[in-house]
Every structure is written in C-alpha cells, then in structure tokens.
N, C-alpha and C positions, 0 to 999 in steps of 0.2 A: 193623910192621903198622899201617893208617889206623887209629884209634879213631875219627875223626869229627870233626864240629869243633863249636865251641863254640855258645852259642845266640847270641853276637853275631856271631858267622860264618855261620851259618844266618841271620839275619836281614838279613842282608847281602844274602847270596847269592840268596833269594828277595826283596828288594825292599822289607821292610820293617823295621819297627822292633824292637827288643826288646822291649816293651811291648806290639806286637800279636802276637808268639808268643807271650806269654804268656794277653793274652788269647782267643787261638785254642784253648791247652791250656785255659783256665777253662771254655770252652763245650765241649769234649770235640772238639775237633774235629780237632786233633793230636794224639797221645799223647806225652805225656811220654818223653823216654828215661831211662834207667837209668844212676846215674852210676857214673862210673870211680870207679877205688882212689884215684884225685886228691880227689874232692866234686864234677868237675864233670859236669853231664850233655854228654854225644857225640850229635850228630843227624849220622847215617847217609843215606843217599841216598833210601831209603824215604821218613825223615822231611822230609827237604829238598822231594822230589816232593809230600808230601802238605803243605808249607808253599806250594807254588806253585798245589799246584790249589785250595786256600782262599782266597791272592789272588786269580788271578784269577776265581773265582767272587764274591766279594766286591767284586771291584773292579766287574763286571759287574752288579752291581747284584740280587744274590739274596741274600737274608735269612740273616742266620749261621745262623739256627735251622734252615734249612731246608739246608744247603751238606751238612750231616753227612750226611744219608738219602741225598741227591743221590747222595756219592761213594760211598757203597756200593752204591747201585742196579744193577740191568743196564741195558745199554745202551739197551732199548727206554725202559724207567723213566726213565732221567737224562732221552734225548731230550723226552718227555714232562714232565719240570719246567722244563725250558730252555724250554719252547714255554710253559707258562706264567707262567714268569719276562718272558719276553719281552713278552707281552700285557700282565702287570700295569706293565711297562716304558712300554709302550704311550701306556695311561692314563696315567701321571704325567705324560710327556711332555706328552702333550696337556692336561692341564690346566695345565702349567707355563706353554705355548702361551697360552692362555685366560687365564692370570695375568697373563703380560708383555702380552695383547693390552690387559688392562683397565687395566693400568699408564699404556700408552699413549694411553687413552681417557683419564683421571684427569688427565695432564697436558696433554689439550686441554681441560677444565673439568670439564661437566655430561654428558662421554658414558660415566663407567660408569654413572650412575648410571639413564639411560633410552636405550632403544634409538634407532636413527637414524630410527624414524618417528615417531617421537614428536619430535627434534629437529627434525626435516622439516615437524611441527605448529608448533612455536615459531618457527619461520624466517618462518613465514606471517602469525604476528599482529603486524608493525609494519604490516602492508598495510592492516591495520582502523584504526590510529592508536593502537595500547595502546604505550606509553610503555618503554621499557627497564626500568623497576621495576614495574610489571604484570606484564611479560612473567617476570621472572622471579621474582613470588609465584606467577604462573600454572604457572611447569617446579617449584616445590618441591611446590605441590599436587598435582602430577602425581606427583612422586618418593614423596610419600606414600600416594597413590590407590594408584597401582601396588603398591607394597609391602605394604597393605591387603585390598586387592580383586584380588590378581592375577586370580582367575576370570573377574572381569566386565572390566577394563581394557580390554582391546583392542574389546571390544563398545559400551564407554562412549567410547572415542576416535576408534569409527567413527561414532559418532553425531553426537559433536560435530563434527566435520569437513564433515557432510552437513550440519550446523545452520550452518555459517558460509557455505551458501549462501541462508539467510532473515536478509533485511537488516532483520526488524526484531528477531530472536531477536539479532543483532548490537549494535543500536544498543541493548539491554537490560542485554545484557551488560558493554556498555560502562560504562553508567548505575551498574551494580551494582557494577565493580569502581571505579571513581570514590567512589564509596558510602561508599568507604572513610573516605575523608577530610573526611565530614558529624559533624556530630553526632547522638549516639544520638536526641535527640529531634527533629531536623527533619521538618518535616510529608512532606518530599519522600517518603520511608520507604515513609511508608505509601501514598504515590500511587505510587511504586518499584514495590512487595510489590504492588499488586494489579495492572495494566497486567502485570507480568512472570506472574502466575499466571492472568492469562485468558490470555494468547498462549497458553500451556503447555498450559492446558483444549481451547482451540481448536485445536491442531496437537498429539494425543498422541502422536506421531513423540517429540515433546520429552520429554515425560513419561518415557520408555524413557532416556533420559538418567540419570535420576535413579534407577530403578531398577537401572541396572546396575550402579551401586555400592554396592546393598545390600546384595550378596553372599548367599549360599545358607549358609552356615556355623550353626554354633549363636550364634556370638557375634556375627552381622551385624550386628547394634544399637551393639554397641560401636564395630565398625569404623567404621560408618558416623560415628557418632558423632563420633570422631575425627579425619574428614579435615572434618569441618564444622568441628570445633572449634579444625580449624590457619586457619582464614581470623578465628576469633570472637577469638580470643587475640591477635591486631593489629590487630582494631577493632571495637569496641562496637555502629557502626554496622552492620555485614555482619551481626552477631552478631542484631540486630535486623529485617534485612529476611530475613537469611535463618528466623527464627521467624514472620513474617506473613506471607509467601509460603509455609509448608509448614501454616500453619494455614489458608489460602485452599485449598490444595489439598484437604486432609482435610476440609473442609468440604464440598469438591466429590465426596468417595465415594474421592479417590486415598490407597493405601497409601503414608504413609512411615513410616518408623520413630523412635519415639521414647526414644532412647538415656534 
C-alpha cells in the first residue's frame, strides 16, 4: 500500500524546497500530514495538489496571506481575487517601468531630477551667453524651486520663458547672476538692485515671476525662503542684491515675503 512520500519528495515533486513546505504549513496554508508508525510525516496527492496550487499562486505573484481564502473560495470568488491580483500586478509593473525609466534618466545626468521642459529651458540659455557654471546653478535652483513650490513651478517657468523675450529683463539677469562674483560691498549692488526693481515695477508681467514662488501653503515663507537662500549660501553678493531689490519692491506697495 503507497503511504506517500516524504516532504523531501513532495518538495521535489511540486518544485520547491524543503524549507518552503514548511513554511507553507507555518502560514496554514498546507496542512501538515500525520506521521506514520515510522515518525515520518507521508504527503498524499491531496497534499502534493495543494503544495502545487500554493506555488504557483505564489509564484504568480499573490500574497501568501491572501493564497489560503483564494483556494477555498468558489470559483466566482477565486476569479474575482485573480482579477485583483492581477491589477495590483499591474501597478508594480508599471512603477517598476517608471523606476528603470528614471534609472535611465540618472545615468544621462540632470533628467531625473527635472522634466524634459525644463531641460529644453537650459538647452536655451547658452544662446543668452550664460557660461556652463551659470547654467548649471541655474538647473540646481530649478531642482530646488521645483521640489519646494511644485504648485507654482510650471506657472513660474512659463513666465520666465516669456521674460527671455525682454532683452533688457535679459541683460539684468545676466548682470545678476555675474553678481556673483562682486564683492558684498561694491557700489555696482546697489545700482544692480534698483535698475533691476524699476524694470520689474514697470512691466508687472515680471512681478508674477516672483510670486509664483511663493506658494499658497502655510509655510510659504519658509519655502520661499529657502530657494533665496540656495543662491545667498554661495555668495554674499546675490545675498545682498537680492535684499535691495525686494526692499525696492516693498517700498513700491509689492508683497514678498519675508522668511
């Protein structure tokens, strides 16, 4: 008479190890058999069937915790967790998708970190004459902007974009980030700071510039705060024109904020 065979036979036989029959029976999901007058336990064909439909469910990618209800389910029931096994399948997939796409961006530079219209902005300012190390304090301010203000970003990079057809908000700009490499007290500063806050008065097209990074949140002051204080922290100068150009503005009646 077969008694059955052993669990290193049954583990065999369904595909898998010793160790995941066993921990199949730990989660309940096999039952244990009943040993013989030997000590050892016998898996019978039931048990062997019910080690295969735990693989491949398992393998398939459904949650052990979830395989045990499955297999006792009726048939409408099972179909109905397969259909949502399937979908939460779905989503991994495609985020995995989305993983390896950002992988792929990573190892061409600066593209996880900003979208391709935003790269499509920085492709454009060597045209203005901003120098490879401009250009890219200008995509970290940007990584930071974004990451900060996502609300306002895309409203703030349509601005500026429309701003790089006023040749003199250009050549200000320029002025400004050159700026950098002044000393805090050069008089230039303060002749900088005002020329760039009357254009800004006279075209408040601009002005919307600077608002859309102040964000609507409770801690907008912070934010805001913060992508000033990534230009101030590498130069004393910026640090400087940008405090007399936002006290020229508040002078003038415009809201900024003061972290």
């Amino acid at each position: 008479m077969n008694k059955g065979v052993t669990i290193s036979q049954a583990a065999a036989f369904a595909g898998i190890t010793v160790k995941t029959v066993r921990h199949y029976h730990k989660h309940g999901l096999v039952e244990e058999p009943r040993r013989d007058g030997s000590g050892y336990r016998r898996y019978g064909p039931a048990e062997l069937l019910r080690l295969v439909q735990v693989r491949t469910l398992a393998a398939a990618g459904v949650p052990l915790a979830e395989i045990g209800p499955m297999l006792d389910a009726d048939a409408a029931q099972f179909a109905a967790a397969i259909a949502d096994v399937e979908r939460r399948l779905t989503e991994r997939i495609e985020d995995l998708i989305a993983r390896r796409d950002m992988l792929h961006r990573l190892a061409d530079g600066d593209g996880v970190l900003l979208p391709d219209r935003v790269r499509a902005f920085l492709d454009r300012l060597p045209d203005f004459g901003l120098s490879a190390e401009i250009v890219a304090e200008i995509r970290d301010g940007l990584v930071l902007a974004r990451a900060l203000v996502p609300e306002g970003f895309d409203d703030y990079l349509t601005r500026v974009e429309r701003a790089l057809g006023d040749t003199r908000f250009v050549e200000l700009s320029k002025r400004s980030l050159e700026a950098a490499a002044w000393a805090p007290d050069d008089p230039r500063i303060e002749e900088l700071a005002t020329a760039t806050a009357e254009h800004f008065l006279a075209n408040p097209g601009l002005l919307a510039i600077l608002t859309s990074l102040q964000g609507r949140s409770d801690d907008a002051e912070a934010r805001y705060g913060m992508i000033k204080r990534y230009g101030h922290d590498r130069a004393l100068a910026w640090a400087r024109l940008t405090k007399l150009f936002e006290q020229k503005l508040r002078a003038a009646g415009v809201s900024i904020p003061t972290p």
